[in-house]
DSSP file (Angstrom, degrees, kcal/mol; ACC not computed):
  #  RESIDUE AA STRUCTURE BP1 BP2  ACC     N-H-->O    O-->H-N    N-H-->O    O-->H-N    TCO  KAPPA ALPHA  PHI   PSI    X-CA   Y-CA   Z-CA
    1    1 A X     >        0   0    0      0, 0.0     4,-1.4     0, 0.0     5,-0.3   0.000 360.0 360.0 360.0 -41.2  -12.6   17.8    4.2
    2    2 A X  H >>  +     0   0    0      1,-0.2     4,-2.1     2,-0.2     3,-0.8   0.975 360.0  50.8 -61.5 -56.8  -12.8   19.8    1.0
    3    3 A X  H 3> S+     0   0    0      1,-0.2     4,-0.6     2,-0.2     5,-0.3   0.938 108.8  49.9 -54.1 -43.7  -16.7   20.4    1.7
    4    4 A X  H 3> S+     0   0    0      1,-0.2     4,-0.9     2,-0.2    -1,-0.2   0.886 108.8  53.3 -71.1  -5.5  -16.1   21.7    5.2
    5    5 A X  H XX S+     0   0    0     -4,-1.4     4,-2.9    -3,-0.8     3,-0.7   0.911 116.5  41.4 -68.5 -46.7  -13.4   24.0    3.7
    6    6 A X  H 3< S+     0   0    0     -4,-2.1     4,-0.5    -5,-0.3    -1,-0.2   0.531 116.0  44.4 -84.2  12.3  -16.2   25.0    1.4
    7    7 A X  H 3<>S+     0   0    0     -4,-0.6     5,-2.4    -5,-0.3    -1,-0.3   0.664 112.6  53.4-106.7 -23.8  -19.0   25.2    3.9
    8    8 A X  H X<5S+     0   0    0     -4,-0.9     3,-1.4    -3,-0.7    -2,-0.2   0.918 108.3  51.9 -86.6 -35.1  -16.4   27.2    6.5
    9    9 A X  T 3<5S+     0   0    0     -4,-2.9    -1,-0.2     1,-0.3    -3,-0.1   0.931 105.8  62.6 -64.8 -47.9  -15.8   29.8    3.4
   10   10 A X  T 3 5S-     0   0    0     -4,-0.5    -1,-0.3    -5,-0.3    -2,-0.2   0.534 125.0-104.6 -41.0 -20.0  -19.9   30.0    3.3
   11   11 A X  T < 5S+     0   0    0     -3,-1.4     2,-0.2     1,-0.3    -3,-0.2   0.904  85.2 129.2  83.3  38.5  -19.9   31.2    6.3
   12   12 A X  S   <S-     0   0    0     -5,-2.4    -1,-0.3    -8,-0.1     2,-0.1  -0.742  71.1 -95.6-123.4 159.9  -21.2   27.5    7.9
   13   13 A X        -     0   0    0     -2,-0.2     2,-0.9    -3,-0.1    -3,-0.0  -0.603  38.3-116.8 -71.7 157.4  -19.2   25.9   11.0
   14   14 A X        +     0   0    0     -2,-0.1    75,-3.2    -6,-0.1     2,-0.8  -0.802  55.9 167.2 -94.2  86.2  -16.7   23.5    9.3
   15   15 A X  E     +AB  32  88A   0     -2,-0.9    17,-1.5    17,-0.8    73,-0.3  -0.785   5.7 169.9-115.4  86.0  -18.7   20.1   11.3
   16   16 A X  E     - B   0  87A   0     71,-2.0    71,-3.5    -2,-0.8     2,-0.3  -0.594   9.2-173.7 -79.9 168.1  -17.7   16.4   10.0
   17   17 A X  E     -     0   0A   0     13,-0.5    13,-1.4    69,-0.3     2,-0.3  -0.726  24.3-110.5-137.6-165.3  -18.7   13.5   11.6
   18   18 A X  E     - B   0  84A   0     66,-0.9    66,-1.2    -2,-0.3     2,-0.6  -0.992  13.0-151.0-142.5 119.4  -17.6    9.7   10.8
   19   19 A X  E     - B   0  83A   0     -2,-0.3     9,-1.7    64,-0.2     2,-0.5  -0.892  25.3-162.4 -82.8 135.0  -20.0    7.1    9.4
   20   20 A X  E     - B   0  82A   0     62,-5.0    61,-3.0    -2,-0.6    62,-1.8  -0.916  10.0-173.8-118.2 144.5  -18.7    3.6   10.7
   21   21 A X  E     - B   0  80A   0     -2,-0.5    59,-0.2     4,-0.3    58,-0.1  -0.911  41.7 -68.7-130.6 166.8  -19.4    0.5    9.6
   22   22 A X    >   -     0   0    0     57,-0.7     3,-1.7    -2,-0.3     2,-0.7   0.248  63.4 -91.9 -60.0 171.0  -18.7   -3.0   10.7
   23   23 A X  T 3  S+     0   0    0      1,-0.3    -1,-0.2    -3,-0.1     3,-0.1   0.022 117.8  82.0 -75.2  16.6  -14.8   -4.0   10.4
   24   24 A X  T 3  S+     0   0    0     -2,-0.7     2,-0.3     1,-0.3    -1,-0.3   0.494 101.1  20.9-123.4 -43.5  -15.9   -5.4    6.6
   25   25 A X  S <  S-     0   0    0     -3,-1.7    -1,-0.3    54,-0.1    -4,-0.3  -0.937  83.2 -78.8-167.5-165.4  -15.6   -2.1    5.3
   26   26 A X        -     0   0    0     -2,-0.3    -2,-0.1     1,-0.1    53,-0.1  -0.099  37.7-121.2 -99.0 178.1  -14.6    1.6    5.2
   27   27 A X        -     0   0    0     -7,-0.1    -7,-0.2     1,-0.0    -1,-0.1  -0.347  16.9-140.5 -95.0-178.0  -15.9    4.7    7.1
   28   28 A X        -     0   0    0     -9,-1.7    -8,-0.1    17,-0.0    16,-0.1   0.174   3.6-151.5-110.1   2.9  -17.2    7.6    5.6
   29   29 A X        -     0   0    0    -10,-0.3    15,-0.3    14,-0.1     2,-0.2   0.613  15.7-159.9  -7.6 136.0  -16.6   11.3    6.8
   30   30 A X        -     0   0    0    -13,-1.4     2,-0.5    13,-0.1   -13,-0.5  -0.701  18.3-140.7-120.7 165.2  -19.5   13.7    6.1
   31   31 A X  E     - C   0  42A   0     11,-2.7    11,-2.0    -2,-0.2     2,-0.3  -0.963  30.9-155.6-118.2 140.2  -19.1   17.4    6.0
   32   32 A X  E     +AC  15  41A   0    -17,-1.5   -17,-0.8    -2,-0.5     2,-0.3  -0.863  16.5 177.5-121.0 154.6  -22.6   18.4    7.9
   33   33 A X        -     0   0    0      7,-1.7     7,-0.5    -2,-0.3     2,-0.2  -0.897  18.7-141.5-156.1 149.8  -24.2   22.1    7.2
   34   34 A X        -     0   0    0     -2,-0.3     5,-0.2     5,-0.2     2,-0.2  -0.843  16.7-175.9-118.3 156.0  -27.8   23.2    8.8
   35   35 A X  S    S-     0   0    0      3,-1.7     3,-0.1    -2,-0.2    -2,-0.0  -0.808  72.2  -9.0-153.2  96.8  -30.2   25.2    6.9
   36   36 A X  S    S-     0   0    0      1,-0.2     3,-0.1    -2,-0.2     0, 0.0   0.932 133.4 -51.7  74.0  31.7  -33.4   26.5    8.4
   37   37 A X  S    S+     0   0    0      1,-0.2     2,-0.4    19,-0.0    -1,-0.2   0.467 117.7 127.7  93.4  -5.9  -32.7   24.4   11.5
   38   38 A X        -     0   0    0     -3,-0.1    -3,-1.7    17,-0.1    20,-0.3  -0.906  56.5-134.0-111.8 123.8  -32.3   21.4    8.9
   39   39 A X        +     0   0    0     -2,-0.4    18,-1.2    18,-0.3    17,-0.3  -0.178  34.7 155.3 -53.8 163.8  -29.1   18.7    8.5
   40   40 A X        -     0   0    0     -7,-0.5    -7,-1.7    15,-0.3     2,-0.4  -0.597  24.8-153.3-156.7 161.5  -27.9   18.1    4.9
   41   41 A X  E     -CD  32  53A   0     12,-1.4    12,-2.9    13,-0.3     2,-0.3  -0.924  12.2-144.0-133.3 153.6  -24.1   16.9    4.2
   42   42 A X  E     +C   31   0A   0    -11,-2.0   -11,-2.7    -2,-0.4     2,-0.2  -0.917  33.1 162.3-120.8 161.3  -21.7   17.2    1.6
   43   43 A X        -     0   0    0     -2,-0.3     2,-0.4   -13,-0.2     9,-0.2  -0.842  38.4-131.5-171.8 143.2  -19.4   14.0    1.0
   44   44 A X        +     0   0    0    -15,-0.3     2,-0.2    -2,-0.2     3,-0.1  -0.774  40.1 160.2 -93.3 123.5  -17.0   12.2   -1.6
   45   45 A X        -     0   0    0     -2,-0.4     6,-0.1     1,-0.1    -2,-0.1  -0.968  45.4-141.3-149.9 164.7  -17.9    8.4   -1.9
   46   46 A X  S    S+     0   0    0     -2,-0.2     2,-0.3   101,-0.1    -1,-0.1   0.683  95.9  75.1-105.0 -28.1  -17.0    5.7   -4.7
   47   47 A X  S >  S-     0   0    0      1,-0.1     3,-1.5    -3,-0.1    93,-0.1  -0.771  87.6-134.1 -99.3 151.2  -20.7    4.5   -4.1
   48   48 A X  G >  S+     0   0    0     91,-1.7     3,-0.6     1,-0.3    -1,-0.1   0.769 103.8  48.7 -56.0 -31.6  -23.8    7.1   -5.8
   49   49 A X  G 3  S+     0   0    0      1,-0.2    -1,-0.3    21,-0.2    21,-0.2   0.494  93.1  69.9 -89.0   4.6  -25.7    7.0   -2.6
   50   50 A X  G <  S+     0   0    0     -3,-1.5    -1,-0.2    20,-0.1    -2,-0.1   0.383  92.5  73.1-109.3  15.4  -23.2    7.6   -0.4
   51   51 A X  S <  S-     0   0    0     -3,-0.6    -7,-0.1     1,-0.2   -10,-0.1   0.280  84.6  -3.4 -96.0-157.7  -22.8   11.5   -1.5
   52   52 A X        -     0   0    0     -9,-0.2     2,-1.0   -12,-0.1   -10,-0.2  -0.029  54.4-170.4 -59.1 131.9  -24.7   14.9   -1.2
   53   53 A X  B     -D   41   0A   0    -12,-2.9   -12,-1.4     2,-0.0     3,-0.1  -0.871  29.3-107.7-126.5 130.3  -28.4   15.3    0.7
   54   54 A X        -     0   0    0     -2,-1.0     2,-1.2   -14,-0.2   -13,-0.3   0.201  32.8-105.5   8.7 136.7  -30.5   18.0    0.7
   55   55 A X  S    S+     0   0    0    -15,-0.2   -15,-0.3     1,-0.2    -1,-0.1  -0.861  92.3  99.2 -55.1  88.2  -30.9   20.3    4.1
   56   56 A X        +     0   0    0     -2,-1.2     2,-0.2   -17,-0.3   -16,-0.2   0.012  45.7 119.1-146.7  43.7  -34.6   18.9    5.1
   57   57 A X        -     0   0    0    -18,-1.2   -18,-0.3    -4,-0.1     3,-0.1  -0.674  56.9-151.1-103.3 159.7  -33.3   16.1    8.1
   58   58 A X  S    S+     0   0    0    -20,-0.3     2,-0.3    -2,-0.2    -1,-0.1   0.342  71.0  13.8-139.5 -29.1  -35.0   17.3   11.0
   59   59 A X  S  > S-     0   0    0      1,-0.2     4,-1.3   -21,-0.0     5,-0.1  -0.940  83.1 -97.7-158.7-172.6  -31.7   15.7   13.4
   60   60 A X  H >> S+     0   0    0     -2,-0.3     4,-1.4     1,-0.2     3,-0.7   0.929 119.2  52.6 -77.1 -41.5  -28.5   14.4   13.1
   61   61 A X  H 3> S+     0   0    0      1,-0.3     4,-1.8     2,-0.2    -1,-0.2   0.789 102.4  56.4 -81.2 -24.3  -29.8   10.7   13.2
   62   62 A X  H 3> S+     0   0    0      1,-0.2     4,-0.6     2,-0.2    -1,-0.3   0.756 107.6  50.3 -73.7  -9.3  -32.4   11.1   10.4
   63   63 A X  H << S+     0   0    0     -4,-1.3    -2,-0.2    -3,-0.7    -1,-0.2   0.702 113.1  48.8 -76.4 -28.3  -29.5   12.3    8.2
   64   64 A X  H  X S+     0   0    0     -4,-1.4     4,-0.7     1,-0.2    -2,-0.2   0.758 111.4  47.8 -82.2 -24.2  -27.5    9.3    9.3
   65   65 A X  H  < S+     0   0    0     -4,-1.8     3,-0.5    -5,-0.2     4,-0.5   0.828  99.9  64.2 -77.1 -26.4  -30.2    7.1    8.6
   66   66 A X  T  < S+     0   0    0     -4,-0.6     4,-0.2     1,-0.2    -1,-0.2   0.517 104.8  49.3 -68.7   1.4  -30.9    8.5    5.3
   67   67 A X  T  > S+     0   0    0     -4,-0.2     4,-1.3    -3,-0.1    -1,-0.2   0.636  85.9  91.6 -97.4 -20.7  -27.5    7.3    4.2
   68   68 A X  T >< S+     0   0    0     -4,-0.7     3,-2.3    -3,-0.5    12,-0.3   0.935  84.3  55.6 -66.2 -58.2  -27.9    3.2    5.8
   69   69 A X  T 34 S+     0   0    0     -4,-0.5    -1,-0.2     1,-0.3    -2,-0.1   0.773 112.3  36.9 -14.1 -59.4  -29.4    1.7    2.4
   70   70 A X  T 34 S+     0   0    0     -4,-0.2     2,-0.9   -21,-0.2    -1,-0.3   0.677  90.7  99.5 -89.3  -3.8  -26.9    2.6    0.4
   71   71 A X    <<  +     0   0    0     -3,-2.3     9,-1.2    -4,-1.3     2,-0.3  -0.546  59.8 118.0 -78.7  97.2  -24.1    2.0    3.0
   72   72 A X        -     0   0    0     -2,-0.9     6,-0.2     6,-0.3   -25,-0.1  -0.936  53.4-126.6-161.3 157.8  -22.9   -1.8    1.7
   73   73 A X        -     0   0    0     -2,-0.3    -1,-0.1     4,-0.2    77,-0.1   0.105  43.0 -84.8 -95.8-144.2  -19.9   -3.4    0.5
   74   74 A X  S    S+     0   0    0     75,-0.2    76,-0.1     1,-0.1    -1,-0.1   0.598 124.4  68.5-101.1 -24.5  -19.4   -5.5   -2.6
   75   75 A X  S    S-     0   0    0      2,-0.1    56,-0.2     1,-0.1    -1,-0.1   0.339 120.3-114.9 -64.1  12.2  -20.5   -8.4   -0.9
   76   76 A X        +     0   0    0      1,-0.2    55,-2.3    54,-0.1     2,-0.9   0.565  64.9 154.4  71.3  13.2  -23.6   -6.6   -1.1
   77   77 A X        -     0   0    0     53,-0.2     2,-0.5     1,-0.1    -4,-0.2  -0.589  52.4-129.8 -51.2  83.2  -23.7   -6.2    3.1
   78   78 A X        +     0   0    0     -2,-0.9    -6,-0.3    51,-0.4    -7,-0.1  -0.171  44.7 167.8 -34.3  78.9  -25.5   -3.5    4.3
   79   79 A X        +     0   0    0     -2,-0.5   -57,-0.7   -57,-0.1    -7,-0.2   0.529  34.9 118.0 -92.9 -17.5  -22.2   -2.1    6.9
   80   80 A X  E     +B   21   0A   0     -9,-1.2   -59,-0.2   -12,-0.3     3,-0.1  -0.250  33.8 164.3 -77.6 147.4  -22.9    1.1    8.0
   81   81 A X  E     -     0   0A   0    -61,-3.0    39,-0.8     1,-0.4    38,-0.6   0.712  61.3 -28.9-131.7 -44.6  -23.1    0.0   12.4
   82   82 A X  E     -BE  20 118A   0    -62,-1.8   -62,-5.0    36,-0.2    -1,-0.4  -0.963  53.0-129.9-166.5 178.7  -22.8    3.9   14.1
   83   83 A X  E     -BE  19 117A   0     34,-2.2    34,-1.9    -2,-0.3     2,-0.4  -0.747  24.1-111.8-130.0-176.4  -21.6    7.5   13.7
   84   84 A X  E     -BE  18 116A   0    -66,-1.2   -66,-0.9    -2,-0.3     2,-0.3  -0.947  40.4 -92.8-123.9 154.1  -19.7    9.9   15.9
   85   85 A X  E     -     0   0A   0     30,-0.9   -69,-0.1    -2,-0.4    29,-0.0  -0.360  63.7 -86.9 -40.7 101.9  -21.0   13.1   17.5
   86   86 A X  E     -     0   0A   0     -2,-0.3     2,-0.4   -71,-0.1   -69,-0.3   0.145  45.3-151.4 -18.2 135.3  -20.2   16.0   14.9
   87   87 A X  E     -B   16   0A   0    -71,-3.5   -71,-2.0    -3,-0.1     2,-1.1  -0.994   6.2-137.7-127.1 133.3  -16.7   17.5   15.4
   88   88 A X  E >   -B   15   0A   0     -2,-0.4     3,-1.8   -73,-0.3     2,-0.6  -0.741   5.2-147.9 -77.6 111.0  -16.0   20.9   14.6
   89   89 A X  T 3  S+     0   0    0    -75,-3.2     8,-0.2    -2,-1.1   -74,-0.1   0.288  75.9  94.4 -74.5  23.1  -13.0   21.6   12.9
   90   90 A X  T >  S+     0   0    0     -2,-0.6     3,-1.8     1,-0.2    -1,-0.2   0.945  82.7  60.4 -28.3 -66.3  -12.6   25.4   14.7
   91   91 A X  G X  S+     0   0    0     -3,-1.8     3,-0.6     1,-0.3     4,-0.2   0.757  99.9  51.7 -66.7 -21.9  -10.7   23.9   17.1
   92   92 A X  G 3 >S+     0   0    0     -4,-0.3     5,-1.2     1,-0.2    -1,-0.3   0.054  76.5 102.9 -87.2  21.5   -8.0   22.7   14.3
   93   93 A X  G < 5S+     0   0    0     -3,-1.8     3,-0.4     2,-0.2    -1,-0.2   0.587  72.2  63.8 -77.4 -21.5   -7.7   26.3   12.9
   94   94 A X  T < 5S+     0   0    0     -3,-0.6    -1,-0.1    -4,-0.2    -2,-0.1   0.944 104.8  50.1 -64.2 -39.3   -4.3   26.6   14.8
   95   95 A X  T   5S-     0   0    0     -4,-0.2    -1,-0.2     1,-0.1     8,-0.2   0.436 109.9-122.0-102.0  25.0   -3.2   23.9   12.6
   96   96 A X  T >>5 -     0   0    0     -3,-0.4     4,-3.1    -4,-0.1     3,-2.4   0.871  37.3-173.7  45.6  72.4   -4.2   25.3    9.4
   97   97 A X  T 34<S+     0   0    0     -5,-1.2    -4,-0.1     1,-0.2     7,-0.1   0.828  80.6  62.2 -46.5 -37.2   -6.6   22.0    8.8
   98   98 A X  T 34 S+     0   0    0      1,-0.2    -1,-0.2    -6,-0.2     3,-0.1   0.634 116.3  13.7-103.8  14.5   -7.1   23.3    5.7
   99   99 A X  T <4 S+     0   0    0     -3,-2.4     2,-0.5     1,-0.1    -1,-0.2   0.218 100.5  86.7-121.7  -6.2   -3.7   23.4    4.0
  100  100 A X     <  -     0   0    0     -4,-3.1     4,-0.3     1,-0.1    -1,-0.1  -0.924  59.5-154.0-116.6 138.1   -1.3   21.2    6.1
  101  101 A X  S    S+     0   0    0     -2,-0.5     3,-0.3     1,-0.2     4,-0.2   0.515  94.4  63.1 -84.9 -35.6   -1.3   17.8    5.2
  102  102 A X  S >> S+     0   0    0      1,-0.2     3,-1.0     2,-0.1     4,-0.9   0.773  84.9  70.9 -76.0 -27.3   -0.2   17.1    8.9
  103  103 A X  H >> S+     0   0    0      1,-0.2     4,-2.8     2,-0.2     3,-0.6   0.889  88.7  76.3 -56.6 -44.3   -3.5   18.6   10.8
  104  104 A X  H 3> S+     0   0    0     -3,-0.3     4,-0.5    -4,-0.3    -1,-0.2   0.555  83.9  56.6 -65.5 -21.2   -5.0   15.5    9.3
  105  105 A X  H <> S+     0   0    0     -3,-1.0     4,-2.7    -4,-0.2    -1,-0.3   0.729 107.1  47.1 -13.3 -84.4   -3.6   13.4   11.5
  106  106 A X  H <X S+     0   0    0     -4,-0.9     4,-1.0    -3,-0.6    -2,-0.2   0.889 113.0  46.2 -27.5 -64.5   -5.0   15.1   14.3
  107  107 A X  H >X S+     0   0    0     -4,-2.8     4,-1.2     1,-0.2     3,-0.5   0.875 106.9  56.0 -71.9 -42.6   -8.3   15.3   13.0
  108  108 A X  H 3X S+     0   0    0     -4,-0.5     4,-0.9     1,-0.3    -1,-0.2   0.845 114.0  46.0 -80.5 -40.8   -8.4   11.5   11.9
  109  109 A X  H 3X S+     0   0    0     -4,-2.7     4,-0.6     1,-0.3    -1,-0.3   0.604 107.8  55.4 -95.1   0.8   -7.4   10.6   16.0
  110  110 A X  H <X S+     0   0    0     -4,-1.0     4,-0.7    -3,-0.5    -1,-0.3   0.616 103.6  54.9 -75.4 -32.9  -10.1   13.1   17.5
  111  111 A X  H  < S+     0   0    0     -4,-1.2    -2,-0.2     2,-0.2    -3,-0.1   0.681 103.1  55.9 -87.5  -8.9  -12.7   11.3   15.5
  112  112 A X  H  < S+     0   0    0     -4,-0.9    -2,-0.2     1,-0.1    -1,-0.2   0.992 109.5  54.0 -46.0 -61.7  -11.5    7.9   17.1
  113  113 A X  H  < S+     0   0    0     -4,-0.6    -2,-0.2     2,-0.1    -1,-0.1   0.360  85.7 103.6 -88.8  -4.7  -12.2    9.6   20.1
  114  114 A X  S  < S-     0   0    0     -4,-0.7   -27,-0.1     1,-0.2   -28,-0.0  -0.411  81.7 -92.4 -73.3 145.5  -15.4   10.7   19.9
  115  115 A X        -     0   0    0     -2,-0.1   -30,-0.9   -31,-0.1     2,-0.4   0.011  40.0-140.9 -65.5 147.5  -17.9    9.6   21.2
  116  116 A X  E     -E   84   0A   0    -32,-0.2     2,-0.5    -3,-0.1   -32,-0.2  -0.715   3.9-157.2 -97.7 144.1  -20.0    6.8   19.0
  117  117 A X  E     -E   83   0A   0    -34,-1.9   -34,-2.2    -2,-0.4    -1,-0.0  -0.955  22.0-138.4-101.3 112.7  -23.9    6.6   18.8
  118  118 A X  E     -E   82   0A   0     -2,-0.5   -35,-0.2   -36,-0.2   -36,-0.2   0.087  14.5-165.5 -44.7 169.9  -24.8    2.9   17.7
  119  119 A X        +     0   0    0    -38,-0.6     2,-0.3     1,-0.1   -37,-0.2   0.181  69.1  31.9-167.0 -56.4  -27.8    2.6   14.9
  120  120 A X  S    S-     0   0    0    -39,-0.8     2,-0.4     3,-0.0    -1,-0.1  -0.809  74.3-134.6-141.8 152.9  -28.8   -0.9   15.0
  121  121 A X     >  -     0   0    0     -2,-0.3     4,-2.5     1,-0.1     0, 0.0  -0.674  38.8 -97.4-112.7 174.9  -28.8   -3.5   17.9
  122  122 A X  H  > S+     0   0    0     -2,-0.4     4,-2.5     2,-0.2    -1,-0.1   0.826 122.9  55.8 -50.7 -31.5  -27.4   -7.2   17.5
  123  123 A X  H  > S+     0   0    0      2,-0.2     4,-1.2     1,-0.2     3,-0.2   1.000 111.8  46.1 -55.1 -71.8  -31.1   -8.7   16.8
  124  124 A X  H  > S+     0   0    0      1,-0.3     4,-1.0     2,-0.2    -2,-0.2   0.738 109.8  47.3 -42.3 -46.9  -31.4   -6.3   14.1
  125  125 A X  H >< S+     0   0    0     -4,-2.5     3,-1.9     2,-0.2    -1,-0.3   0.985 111.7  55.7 -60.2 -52.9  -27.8   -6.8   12.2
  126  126 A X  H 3< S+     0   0    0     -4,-2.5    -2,-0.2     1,-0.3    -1,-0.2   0.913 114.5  40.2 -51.9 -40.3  -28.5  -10.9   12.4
  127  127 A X  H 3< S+     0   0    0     -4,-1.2     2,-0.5     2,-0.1    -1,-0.3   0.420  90.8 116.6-113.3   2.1  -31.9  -10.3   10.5
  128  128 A X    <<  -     0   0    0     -3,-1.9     2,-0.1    -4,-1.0   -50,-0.0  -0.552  56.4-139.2 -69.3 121.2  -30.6   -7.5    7.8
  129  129 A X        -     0   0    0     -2,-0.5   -51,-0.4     1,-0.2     3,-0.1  -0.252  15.1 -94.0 -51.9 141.8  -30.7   -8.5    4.4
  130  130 A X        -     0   0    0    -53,-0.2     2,-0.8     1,-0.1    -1,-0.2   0.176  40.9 -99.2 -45.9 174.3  -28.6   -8.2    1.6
  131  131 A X        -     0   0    0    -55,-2.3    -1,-0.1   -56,-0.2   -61,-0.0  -0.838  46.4-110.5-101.0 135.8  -28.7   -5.3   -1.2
  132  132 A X     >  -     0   0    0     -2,-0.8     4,-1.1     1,-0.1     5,-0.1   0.110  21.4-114.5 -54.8 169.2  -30.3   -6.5   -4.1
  133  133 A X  H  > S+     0   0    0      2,-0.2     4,-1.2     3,-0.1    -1,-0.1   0.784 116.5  53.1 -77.2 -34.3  -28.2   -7.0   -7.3
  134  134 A X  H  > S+     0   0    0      2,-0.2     4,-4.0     3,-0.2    -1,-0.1   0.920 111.9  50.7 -84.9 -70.2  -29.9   -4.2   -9.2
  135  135 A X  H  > S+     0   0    0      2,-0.2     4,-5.2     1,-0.2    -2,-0.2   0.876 111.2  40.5 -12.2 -84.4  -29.1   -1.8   -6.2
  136  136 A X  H  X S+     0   0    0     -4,-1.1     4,-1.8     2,-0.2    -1,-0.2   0.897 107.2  64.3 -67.1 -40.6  -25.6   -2.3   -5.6
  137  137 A X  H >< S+     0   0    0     -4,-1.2     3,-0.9     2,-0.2     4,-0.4   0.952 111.9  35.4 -36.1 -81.8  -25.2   -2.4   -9.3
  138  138 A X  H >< S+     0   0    0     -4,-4.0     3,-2.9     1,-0.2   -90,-0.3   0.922 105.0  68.4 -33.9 -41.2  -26.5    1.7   -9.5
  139  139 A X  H 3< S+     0   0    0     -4,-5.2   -91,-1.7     1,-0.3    -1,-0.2   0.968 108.5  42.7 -70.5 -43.5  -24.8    2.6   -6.1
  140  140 A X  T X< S+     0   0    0     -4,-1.8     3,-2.3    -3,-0.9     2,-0.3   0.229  74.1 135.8-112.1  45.0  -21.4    1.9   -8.4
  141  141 A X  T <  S+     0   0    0     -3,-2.9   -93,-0.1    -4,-0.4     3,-0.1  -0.621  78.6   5.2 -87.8 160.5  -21.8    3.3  -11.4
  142  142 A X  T 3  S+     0   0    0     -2,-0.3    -1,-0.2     1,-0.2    -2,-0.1   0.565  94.2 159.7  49.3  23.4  -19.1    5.1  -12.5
  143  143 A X    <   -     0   0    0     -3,-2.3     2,-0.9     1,-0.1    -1,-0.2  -0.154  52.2-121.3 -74.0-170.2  -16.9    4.2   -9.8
  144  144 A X    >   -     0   0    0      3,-0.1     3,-2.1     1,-0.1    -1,-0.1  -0.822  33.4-176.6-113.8  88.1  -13.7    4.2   -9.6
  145  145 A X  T 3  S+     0   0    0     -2,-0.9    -1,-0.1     1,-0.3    -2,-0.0   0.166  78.5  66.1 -95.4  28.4  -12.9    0.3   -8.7
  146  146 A X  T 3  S+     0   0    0      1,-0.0    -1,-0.3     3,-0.0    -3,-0.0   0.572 102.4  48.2 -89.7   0.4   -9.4    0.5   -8.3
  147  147 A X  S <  S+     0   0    0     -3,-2.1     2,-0.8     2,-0.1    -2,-0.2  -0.414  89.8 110.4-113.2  32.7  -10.2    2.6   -5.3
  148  148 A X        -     0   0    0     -5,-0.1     2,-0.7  -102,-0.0    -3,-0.0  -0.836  62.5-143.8 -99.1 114.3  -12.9   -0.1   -4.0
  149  149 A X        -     0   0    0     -2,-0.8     2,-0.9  -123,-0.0   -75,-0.2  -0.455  16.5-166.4 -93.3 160.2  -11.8   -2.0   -0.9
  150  150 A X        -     0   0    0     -2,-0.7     2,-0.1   -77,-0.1     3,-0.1  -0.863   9.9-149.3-109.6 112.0  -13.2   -5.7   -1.4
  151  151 A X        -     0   0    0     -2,-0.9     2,-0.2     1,-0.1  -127,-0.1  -0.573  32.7 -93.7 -83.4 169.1  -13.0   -7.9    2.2
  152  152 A X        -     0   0    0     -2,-0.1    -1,-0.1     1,-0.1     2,-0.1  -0.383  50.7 -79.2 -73.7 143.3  -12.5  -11.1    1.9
  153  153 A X        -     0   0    0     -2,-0.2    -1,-0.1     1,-0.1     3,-0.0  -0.435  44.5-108.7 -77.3 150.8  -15.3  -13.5    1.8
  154  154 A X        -     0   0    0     -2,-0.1     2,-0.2     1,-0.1    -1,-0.1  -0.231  29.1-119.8 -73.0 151.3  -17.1  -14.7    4.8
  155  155 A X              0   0    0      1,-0.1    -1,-0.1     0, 0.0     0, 0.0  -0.758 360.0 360.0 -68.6 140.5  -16.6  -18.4    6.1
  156  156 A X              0   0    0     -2,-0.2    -1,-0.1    -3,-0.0    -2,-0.0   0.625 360.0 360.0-116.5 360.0  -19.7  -20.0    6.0
């Protein structure tokens, strides 16, 4: 939310979307800015990859897709499963999104409601691998792992 404050101040629409990943772990919210016709996001994450990219994404799903890699839990799952359609937080200017602590509310049940676009189909999820050790190592250094949510391990 703080980067679309700081994108809206830029003189950019203030446009999040929602990465979701399977029920294992937590979404993402992206703050999205075009540049020359080109996606890039700004974003707060506890994992390294899950942060700022570059305007050069060509569409909204090659920016979501540059994000699936690093998009994993601690069981080293790869989670991220769809996104929602960009919402522009204009329409939440009445409720002054970007000081009231209540607006957020709002904002958090309009991205329920949006519509979701899927990424990967059922074939694909059975046959995805884990994230290397090495990997997942980098994506959290320097996190903050009292702010890691951990699922519970799968039955096997």
């Amino acid at each position: 939310m703080f980067g679309a404050a700081l994108l809206q101040r830029l003189r950019y629409p203030a446009l999040i979307l929602n990465l979701l990943p399977n029920r294992r772990d937590d979404d993402h919210v992206l703050a999205l800015f075009q540049r020359y016709g080109h996606w890039g996001a700004i974003a707060k994450s506890n994992f390294a990859g899950l942060r700022f990219r570059e305007p050069v994404y060509r569409d909204l799903r090659e920016l979501i897709m540059s994000y699936f890699e690093h998009y994993y839990n601690l069981h080293r799952e790869k989670t991220l499963r769809a996104y929602t359609r960009p919402l522009d937080l204009k329409a939440f200017d009445r409720h002054q999104w970007m000081t009231a602590d209540e607006s957020m509310d709002l904002i958090s049940r309009r991205l329920d409601r949006i519509r979701r676009v899927p990424i990967l189909s059922r074939p694909m999820i059975a046959r995805l691998s884990p994230v290397d050790e090495r990997s997942c190592s980098a994506g959290l250094h320097g996190a903050n792992r009292a702010g890691l949510s951990v699922p519970p391990r799968r039955k096997r």
